[in-house]
C-alpha positions as CSV (number, residue, x, y, z in Angstrom):
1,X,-3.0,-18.5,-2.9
2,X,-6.6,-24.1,-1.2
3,X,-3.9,-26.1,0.3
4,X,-2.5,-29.4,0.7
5,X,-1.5,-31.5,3.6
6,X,1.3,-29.0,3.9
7,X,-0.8,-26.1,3.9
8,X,-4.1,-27.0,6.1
9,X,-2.4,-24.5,9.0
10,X,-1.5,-21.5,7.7
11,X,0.9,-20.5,10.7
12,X,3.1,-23.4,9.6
13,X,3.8,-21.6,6.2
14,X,5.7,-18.6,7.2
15,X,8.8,-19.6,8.6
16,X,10.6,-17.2,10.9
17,X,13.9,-17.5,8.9
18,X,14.1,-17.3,5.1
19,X,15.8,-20.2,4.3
20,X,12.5,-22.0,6.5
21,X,10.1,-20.5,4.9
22,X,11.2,-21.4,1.5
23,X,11.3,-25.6,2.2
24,X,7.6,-26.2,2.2
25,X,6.8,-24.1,-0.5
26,X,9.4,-25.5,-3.0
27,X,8.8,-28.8,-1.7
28,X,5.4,-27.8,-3.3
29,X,6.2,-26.6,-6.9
30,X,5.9,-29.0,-10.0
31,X,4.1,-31.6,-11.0
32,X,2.5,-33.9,-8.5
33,X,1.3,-30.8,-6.1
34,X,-2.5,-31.4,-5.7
35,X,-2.8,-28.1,-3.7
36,X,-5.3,-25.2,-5.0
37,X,-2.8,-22.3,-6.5
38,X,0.2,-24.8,-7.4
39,X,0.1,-23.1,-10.6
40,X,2.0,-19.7,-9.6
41,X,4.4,-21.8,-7.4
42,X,5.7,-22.9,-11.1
43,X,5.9,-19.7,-12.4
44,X,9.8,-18.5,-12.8
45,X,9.7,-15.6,-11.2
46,X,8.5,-17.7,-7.5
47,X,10.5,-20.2,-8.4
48,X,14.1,-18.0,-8.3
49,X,12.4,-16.5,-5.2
50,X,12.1,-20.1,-3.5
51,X,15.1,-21.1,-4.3
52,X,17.7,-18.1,-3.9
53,X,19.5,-18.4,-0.9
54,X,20.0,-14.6,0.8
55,X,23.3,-13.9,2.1
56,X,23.6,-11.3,5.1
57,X,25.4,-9.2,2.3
58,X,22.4,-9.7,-0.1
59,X,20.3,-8.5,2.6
60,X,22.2,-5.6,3.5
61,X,22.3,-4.1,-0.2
62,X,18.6,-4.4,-0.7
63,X,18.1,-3.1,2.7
64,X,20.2,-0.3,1.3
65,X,18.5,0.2,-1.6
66,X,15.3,0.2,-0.8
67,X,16.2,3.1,1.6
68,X,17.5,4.9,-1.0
69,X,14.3,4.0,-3.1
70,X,12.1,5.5,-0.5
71,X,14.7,8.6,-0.5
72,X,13.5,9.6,-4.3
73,X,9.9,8.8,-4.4
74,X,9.7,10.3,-0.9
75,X,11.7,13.6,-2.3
76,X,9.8,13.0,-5.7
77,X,6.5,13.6,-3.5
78,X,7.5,16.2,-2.0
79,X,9.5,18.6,-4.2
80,X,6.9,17.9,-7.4
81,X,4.0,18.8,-5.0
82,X,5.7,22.5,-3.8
83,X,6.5,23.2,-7.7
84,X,3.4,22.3,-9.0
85,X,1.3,25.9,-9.1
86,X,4.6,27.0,-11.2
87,X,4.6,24.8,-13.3
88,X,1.1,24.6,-14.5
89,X,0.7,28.6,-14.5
90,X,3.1,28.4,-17.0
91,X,1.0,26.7,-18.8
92,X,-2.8,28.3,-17.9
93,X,-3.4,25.4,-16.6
94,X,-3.9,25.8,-12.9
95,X,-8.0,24.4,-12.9
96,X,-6.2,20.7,-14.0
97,X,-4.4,20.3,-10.8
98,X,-7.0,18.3,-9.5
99,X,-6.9,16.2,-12.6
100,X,-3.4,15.2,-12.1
101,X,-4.2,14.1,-8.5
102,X,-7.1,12.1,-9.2
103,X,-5.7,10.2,-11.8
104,X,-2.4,9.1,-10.3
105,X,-4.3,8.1,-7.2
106,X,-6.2,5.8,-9.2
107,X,-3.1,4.5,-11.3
108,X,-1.6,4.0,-7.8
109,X,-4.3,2.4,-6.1
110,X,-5.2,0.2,-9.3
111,X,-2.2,-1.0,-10.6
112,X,-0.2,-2.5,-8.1
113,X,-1.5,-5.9,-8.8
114,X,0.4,-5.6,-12.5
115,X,3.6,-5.2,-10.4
116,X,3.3,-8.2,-8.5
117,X,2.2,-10.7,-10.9
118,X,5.6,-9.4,-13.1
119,X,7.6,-9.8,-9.9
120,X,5.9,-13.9,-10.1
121,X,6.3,-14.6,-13.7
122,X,10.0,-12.8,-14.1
123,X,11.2,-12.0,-10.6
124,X,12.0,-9.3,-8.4
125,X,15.2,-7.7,-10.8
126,X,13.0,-7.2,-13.6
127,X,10.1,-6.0,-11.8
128,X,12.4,-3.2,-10.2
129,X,13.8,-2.5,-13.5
130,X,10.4,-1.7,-15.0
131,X,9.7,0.4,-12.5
132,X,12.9,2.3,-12.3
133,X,12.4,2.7,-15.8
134,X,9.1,4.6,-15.8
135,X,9.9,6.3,-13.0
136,X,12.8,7.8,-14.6
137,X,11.3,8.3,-17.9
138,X,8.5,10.0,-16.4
139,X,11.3,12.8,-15.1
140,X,13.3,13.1,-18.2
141,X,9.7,13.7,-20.4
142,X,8.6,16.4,-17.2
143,X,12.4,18.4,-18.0
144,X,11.9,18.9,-21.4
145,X,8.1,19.6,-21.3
146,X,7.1,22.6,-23.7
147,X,3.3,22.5,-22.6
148,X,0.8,20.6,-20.2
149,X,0.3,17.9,-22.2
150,X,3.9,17.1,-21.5
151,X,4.0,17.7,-18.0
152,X,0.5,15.8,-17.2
153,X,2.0,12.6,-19.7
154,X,5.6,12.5,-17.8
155,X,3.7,12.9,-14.6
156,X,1.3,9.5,-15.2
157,X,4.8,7.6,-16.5
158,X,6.2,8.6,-13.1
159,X,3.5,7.8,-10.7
160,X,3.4,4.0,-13.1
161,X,7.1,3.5,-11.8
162,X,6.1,4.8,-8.8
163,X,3.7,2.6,-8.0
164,X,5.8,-0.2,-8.7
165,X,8.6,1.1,-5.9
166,X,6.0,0.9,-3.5
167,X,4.5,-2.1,-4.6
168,X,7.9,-4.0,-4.7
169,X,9.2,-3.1,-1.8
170,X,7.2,-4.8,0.9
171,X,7.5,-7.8,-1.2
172,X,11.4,-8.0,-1.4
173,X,11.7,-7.2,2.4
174,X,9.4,-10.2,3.2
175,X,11.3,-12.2,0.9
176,X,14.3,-11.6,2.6
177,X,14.1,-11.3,6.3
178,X,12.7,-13.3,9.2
179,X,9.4,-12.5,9.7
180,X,10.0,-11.0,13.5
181,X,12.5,-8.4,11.5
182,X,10.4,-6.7,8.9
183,X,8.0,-4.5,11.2
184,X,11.2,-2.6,12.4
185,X,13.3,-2.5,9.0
186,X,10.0,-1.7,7.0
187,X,10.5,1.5,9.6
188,X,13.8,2.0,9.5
189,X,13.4,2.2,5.4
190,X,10.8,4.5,6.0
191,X,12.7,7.4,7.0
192,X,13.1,9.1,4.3
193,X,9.1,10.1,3.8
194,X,9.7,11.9,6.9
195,X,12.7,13.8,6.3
196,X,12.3,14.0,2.5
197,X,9.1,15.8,2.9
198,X,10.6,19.0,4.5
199,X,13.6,18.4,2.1
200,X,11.8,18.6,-1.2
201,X,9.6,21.3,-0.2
202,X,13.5,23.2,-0.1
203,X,14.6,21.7,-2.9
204,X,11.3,22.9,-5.1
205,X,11.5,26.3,-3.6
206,X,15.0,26.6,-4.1
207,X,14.6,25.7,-8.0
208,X,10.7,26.8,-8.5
209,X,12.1,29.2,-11.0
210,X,13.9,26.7,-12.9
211,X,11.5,23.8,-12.4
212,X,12.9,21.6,-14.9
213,X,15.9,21.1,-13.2
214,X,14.0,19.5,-10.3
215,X,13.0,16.8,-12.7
216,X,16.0,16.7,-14.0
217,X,17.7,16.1,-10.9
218,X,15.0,13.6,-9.9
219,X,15.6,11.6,-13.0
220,X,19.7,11.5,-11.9
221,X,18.6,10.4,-8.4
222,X,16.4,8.0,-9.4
223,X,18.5,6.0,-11.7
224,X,21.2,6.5,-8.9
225,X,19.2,5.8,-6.1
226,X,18.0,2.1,-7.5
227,X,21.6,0.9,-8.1
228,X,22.6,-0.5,-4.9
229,X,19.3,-2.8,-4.8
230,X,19.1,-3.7,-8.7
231,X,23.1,-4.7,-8.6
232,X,22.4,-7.1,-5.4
233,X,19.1,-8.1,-7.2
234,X,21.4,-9.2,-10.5
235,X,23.4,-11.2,-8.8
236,X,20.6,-12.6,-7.3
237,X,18.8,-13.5,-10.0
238,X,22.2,-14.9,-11.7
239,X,22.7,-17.5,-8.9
240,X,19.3,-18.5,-9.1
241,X,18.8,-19.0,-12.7
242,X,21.9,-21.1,-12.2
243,X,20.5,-23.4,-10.0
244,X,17.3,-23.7,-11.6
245,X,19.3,-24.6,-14.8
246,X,20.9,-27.3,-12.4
247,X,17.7,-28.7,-11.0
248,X,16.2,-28.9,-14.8
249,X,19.4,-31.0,-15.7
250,X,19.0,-32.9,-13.1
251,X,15.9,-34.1,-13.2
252,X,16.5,-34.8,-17.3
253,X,13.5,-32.5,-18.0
254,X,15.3,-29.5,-19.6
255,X,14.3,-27.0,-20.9
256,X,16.2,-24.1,-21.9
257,X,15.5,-20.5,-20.0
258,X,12.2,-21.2,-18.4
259,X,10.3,-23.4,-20.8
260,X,8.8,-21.6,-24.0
261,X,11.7,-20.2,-25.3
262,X,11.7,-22.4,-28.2
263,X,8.5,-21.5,-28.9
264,X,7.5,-19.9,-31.9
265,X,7.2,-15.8,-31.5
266,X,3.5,-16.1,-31.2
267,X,3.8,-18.8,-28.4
268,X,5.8,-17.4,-26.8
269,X,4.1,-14.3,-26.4
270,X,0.5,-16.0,-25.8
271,X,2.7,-18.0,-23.0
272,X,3.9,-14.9,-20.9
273,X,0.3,-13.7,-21.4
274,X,-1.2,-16.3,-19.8
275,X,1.6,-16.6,-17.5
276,X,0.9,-13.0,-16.9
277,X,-3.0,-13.7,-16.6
278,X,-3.5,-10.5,-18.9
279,X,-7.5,-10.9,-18.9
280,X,-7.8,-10.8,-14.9
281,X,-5.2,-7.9,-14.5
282,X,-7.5,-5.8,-17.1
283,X,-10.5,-7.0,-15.4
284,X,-9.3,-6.2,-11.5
285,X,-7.0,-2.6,-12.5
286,X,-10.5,-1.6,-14.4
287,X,-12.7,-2.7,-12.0
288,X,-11.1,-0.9,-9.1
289,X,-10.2,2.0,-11.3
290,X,-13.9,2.2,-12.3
291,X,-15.5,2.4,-8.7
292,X,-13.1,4.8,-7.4
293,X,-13.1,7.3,-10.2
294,X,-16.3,8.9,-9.9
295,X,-15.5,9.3,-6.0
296,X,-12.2,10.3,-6.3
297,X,-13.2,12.9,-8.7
298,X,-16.0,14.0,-6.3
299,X,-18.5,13.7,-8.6
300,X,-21.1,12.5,-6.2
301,X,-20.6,16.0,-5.1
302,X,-21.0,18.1,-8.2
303,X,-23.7,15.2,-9.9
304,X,-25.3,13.9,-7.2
305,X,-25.2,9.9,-6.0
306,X,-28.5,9.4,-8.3
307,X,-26.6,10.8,-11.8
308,X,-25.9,9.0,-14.7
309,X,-22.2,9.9,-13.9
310,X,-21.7,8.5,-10.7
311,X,-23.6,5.1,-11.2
312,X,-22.4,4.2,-14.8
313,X,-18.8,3.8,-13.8
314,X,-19.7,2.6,-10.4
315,X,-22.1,-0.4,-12.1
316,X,-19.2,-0.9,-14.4
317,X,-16.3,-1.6,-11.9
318,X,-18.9,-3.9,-9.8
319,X,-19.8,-5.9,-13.1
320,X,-15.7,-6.0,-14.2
321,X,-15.4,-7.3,-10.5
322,X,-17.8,-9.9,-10.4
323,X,-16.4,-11.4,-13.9
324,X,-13.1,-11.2,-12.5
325,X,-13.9,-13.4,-9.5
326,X,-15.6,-16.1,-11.8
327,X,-12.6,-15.7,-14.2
328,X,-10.0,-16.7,-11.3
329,X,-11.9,-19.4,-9.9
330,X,-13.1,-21.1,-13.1
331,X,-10.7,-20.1,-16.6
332,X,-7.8,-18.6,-15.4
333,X,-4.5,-20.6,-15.3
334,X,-2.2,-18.6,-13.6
335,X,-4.6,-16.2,-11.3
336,X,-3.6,-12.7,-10.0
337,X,-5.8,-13.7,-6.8
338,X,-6.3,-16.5,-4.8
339,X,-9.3,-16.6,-3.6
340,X,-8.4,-19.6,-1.0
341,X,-7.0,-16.8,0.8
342,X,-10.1,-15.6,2.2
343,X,-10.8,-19.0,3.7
344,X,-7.8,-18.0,6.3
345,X,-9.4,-16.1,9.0
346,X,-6.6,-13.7,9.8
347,X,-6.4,-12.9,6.0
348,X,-10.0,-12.1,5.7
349,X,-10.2,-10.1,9.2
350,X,-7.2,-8.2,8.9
351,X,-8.7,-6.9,5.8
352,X,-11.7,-5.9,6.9
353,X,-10.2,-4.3,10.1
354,X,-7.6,-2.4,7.6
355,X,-10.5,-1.2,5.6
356,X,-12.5,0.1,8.6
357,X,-9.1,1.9,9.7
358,X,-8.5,3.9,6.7
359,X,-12.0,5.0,6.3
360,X,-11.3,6.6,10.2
361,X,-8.5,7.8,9.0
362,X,-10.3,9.9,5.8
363,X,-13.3,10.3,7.5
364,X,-12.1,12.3,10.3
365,X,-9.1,13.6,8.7
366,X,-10.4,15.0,5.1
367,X,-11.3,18.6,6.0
368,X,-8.9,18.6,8.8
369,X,-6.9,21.9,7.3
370,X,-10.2,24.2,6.5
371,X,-11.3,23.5,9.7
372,X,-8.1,24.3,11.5
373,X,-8.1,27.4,9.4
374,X,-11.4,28.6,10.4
375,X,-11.8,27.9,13.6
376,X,-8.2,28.5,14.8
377,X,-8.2,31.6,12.8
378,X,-4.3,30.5,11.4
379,X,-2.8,30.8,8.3
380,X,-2.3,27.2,6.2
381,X,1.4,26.8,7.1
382,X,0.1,26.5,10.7
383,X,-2.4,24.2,9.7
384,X,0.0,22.0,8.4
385,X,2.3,22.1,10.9
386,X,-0.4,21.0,13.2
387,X,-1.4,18.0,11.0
388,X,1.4,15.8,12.8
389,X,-0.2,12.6,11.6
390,X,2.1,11.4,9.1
391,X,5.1,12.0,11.2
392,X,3.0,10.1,14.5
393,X,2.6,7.4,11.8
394,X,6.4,6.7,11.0
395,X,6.9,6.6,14.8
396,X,4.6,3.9,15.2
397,X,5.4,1.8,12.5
398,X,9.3,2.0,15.0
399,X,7.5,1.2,17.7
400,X,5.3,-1.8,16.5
401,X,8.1,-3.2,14.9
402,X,10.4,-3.3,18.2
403,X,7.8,-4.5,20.0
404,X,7.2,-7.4,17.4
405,X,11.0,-7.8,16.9
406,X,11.8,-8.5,20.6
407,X,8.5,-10.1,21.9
408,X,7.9,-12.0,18.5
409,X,3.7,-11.1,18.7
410,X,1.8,-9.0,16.8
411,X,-1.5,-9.3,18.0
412,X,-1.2,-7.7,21.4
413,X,0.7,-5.0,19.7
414,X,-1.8,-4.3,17.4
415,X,-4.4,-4.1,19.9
416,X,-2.5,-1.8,21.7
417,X,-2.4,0.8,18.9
418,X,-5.7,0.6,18.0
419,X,-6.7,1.5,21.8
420,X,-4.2,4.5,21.3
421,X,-6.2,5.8,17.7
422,X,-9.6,5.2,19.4
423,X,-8.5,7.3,22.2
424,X,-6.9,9.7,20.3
425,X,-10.3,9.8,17.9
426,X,-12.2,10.1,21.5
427,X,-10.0,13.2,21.7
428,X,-11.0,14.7,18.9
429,X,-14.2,15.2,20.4
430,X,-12.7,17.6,22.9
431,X,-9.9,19.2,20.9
432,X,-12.7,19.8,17.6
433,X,-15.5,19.4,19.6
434,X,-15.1,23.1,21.2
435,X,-13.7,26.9,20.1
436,X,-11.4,26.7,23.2
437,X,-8.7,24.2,22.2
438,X,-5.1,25.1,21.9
439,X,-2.9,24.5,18.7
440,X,-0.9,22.7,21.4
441,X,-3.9,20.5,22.1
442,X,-4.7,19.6,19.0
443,X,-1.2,18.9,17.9
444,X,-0.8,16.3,20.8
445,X,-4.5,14.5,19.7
446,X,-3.1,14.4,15.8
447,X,0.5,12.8,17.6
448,X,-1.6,10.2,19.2
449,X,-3.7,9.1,16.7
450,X,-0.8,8.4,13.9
451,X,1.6,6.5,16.3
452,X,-1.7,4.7,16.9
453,X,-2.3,4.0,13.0
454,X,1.2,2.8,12.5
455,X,1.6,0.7,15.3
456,X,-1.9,-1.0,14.3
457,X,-1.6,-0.9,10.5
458,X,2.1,-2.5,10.4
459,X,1.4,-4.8,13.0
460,X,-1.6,-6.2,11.6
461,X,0.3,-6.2,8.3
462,X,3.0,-8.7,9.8
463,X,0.1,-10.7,10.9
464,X,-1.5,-11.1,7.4
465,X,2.1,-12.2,6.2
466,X,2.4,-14.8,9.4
467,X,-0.8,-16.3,8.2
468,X,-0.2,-17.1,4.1
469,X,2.3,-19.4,2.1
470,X,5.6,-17.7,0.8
471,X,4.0,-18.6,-3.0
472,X,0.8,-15.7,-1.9
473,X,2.8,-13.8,-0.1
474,X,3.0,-11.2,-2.7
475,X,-0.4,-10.9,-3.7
476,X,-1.4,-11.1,0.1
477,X,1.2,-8.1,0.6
478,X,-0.4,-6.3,-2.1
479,X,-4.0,-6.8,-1.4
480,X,-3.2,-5.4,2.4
481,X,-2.2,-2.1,0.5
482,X,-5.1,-1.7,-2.0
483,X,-7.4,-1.6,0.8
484,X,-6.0,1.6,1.6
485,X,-7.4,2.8,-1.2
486,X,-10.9,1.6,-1.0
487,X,-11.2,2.5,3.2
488,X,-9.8,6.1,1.8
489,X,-12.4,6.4,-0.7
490,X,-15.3,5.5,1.2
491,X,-14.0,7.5,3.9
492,X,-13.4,10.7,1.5
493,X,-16.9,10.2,0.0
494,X,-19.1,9.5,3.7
495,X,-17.1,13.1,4.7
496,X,-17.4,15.0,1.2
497,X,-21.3,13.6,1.8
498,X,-21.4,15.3,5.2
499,X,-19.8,17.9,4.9
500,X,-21.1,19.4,1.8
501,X,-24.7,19.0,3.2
502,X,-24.9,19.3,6.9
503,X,-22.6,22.3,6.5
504,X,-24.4,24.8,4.6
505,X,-27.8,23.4,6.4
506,X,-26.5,24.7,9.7
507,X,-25.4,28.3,8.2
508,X,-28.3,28.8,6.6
509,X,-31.2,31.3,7.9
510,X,-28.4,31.4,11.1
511,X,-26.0,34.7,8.7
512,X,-26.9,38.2,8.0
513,X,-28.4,38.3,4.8
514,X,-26.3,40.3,3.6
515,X,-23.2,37.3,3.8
516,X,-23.4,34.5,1.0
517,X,-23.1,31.3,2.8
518,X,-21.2,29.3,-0.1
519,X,-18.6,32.2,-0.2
520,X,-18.3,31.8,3.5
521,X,-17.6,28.1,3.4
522,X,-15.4,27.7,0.4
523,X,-13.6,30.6,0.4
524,X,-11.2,31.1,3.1
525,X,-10.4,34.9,2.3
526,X,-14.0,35.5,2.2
527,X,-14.7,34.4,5.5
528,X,-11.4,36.1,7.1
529,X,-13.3,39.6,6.4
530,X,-16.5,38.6,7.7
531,X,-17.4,40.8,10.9
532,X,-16.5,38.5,14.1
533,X,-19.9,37.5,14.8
534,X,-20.4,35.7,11.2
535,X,-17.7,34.2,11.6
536,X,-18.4,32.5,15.3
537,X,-21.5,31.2,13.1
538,X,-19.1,29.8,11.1
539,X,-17.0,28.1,13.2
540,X,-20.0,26.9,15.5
541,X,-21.3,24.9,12.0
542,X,-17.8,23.6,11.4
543,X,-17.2,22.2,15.2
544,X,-21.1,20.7,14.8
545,X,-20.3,19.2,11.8
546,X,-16.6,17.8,12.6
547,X,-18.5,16.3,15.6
548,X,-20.4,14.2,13.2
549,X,-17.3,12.9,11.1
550,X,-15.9,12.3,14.3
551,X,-18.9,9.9,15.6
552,X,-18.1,8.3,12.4
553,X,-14.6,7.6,12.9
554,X,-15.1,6.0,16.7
555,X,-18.3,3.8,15.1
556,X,-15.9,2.7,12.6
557,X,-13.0,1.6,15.2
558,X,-15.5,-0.3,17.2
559,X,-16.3,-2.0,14.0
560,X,-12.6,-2.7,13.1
561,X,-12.1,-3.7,16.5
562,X,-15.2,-6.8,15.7
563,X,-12.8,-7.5,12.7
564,X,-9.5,-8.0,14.7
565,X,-11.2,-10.0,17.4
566,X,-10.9,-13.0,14.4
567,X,-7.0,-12.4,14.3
568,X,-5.3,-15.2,15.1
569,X,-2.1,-14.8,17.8
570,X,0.5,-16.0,15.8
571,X,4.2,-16.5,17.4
572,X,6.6,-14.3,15.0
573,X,9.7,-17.3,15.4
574,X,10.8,-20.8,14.2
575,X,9.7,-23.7,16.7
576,X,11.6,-26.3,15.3
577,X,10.3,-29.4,15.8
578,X,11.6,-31.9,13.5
579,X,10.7,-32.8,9.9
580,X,11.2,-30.9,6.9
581,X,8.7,-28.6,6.3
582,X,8.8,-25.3,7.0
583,X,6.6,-23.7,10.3
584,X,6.6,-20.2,11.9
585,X,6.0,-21.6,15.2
586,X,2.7,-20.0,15.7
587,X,-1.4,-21.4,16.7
588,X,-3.1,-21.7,14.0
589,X,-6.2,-19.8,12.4
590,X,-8.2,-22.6,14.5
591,X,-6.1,-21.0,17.6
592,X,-4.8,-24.4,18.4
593,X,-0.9,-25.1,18.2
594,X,0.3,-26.0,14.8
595,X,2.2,-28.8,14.8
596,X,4.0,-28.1,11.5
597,X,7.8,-28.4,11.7
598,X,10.1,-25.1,11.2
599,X,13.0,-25.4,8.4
600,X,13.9,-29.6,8.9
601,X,17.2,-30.6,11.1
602,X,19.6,-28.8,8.8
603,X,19.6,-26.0,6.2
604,X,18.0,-28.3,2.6
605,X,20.4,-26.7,-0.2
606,X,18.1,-25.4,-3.6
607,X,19.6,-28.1,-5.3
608,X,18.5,-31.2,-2.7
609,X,14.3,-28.9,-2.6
610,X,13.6,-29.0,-6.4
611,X,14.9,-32.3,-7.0
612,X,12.4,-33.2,-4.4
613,X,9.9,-30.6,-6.1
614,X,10.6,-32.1,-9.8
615,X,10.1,-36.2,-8.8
């Protein structure tokens, strides 16, 4: 995603109103753009997005139907997760559990990139379509599965849609609403993964006997649930593939539907490839797949770091990685990444801070429900109920996004709940540090720290978009979400590390002899009839060593907190100025005061931008 003249400021790409933030960018496709990454600006799929001019109903039916997207993959979460143990006792197959959620974790995490460069080359419709069409499929093959094969194979199609859904649908919102907007209606959208998840736990116990009908249902919803945003997407894509057919006429360069369709079979195909960038999607899904497999499988824990096991695929992603980044730069016409992105400051630092944050997040988080368990002395449904995290999470993103929406900043926003996840990480050293604490206590601390995370994570999310071109939007988007992965990773594998050896270190010659120490940590009935003194040994180890994990979460905030210092405080609105280019009114990554126009003196039809694209 370098830039031209146009681009040198990256605050004066994102325009606080659609229809500005599309002139600078269209004014940049075609022939005659000397900017680094004018290649994806011609692909179709950006070009129907530059061009399409979003009506307030257009808006409102996406806005719909994404809401109604996060409704089923929300409930999908949910009600697959409750009926689960059913389902694979069925089929003696309760040991592959953790199989299943390894592997979707890495499809999730590794293939979002494959959604966004379809959304490029064909557009948002069929990128939805795709994905309702997996995520569909993968229900009706779960219904009628005779054997675990089945069920495992349905599951994988799922998650592949998925995937897509949640790739997809922070790219269509910034597509379509100013850029002060999308903190609080990314929120509001969000609602469903907090009522969903209590509503498909009923809905899997209510049908556990009969679990195929929950996949059955789920494959109704989601085919229902994705009609309200693929019909406003159609006619979407109609109008633009209209006007593009105008501009092509126009200009008396015509070519029919995009360009190769005249093209032999073969050419055609090796065109969409290309188009596609095939090679660097294989090379970046692999590589990312690669390094977090052997930690998402844990098998640093059962191998050790120094087995063949965990370096092999670990040496492997690296290497796919490292080609991948001299594939972009040097051979690849169409590239999935653009590097030039990590020359913007914000970009670079708000990734860095977002990968710090959800390494915190696993780090102190990981063994949260064991050591509730133990040292609270509660059953796991208490444990859950305590882990209010998630729910603190959806409040923040509300929060963050009104304060963005009506102050148009981010920055001071975001510092504001990171100070409110260090403190309630600071907490933690009271509420875990000690036997004493309350559920009530600990249920507050777990309250703090996810309003914290959301208000941080969304608002530096917002900032990330504020500081890119519409054309890497996308990819910029996506990106800000893989890092999720790779912060939760290294955070799952520093606290697996800990825990698995400081743990047993600090039990050990400290028990009766009589008491096997393994039993006592990994097996929770075991240590419920231990005689109360064993098990205040017990719970004295798992305070001492939740204190560690903590220390590691509040060094890695301080560090995040280095990382946001380089955020640059970006004004969420248009300052129109004259001209007609497109500016969102914000200083630039420099900190100095763009002076980049906001969307010209009147709204430039699609028309009147790609003739001026096309000369």
């Amino acid at each position: 995603m370098s830039h031209d003249a146009d681009f040198k400021s990256s605050a004066s790409i994102e325009a606080g109103t659609p229809d500005a933030a599309r002139v600078p960018a269209a004014a940049a496709i075609g022939a005659g753009t000397e900017f680094e990454g004018a290649a994806n600006a011609t692909l179709t799929g950006v070009k129907k997005k530059l061009v399409t001019e979003w009506r307030l109903v257009d808006k409102l039916l996406i806005i719909t139907g994404i809401f109604f997207i996060n409704f089923i993959t929300a409930l999908d979460s949910s009600a697959t997760s409750t009926i689960q143990p059913q389902v694979l006792s069925e089929f003696n197959a309760m040991t592959r559990a953790g199989l299943i959620g390894t592997v979707t974790y890495l499809l999730i995490a590794g293939i979002r990139p494959i959604f966004t460069k379809i959304s490029d080359v064909f557009g948002h419709l069929q990128a939805l379509a795709l994905a309702m069409f997996l995520h569909t499929l993968g229900f009706v093959v779960c219904a009628a599965a005779k054997n675990f094969s089945a069920v495992f194979g349905g599951t994988i199609i799922s998650v592949l849609g998925q995937a897509g859904y949640g790739t997809l649908v922070s790219i269509i919102l910034a597509d379509i609403l100013p850029i002060h907007l999308r903190g609080i209606v990314a929120a509001f959208v969000s609602i469903p993964n907090v009522t969903n998840y209590y509503l498909g736990v009923e809905v899997g116990y209510g049908l556990i006997g009969r679990w195929h009908w929950v996949y059955g249902l789920l494959a109704i919803l989601a085919i229902v649930c994705s009609l309200p945003a693929m019909f406003s997407l159609f006619r979407l894509d109609k109008r633009a593939r209209l006007v593009l057919r105008q501009i092509e006429q126009a200009s008396g360069e015509h070519v029919p539907e995009g360009g190769w369709r005249r093209r032999a079979s073969v050419g055609r195909l090796l065109a969409v490839a290309m188009e596609l960038d095939v090679p660097g999607l294989i090379l970046i899904c692999g590589g990312i797949i690669a390094i977090l497999a052997p930690l998402g499988m844990q098998l640093n824990i059962t191998y050790g770091w120094g087995s063949a096991r965990v370096l092999a695929p670990l040496c492997i992603g690296v290497v796919a990685l490292v080609f991948f980044v001299f594939y972009e730069r040097r051979l690849a016409p169409f590239p999935v990444v653009p590097f030039h992105l990590f020359r913007i400051r914000t970009f670079t630092c708000a990734i860095l801070a977002a990968i710090f944050f959800y390494y915190t997040s696993n780090v102190s988080l990981y063994y949260f429900n064991p050591f509730i368990q133990v040292t609270r002395e509660v059953s796991a449904r208490t444990a859950m109920l305590l882990q209010l995290g998630s729910t603190g999470y959806y409040v923040g993103l509300f929060f963050g996004g009104w304060a963005m929406q009506f102050s148009r900043r981010y920055r001071r926003w975001a510092w504001a709940g990171w100070a409110l996840w260090l403190l309630a990480v600071g907490l933690m050293m009271r509420s875990r540090g000690r036997l004493g604490a309350s559920n009530a206590e600990i249920a507050v601390v777990q309250t703090i720290l996810g309003i914290g995370s959301g208000i941080v994570i969304g608002c530096v999310g917002i900032g990330i978009q504020a500081a890119v071109s519409p054309v890497d939007l996308p990819m910029a988007i996506t990106l800000y979400g893989m890092v999720a992965y790779l912060g939760g990773v290294l955070g799952e594998g520093t606290s697996t590390t800990i825990w698995v050896n400081v743990l047993p270190a600090k039990l050990r010659g400290r028990m009766a002899g009589d008491v096997d120490v393994d039993m006592a940590i990994n097996n929770i009935t075991y240590f419920f009839e231990l005689p109360k003194d064993q098990r205040l040994v017990v719970q004295d180890a798992y305070v001492a060593t939740q204190r560690i994990l903590t220390i590691c979460g509040i060094v890695a905030m301080l560090v995040a907190a280095i990382a946001m210092l380089g955020l640059a405080p970006y004004e969420l609105s248009p300052k129109p100025s004259g001209g007609d280019s497109g500016a969102s009114g914000a200083s630039g990554d420099d900190g100095s005061s763009d002076d980049a126009s906001s969307a010209g003196k009147a709204r430039v039809t699609a028309v009147e931008r790609l003739k001026r694209m096309l000369r």
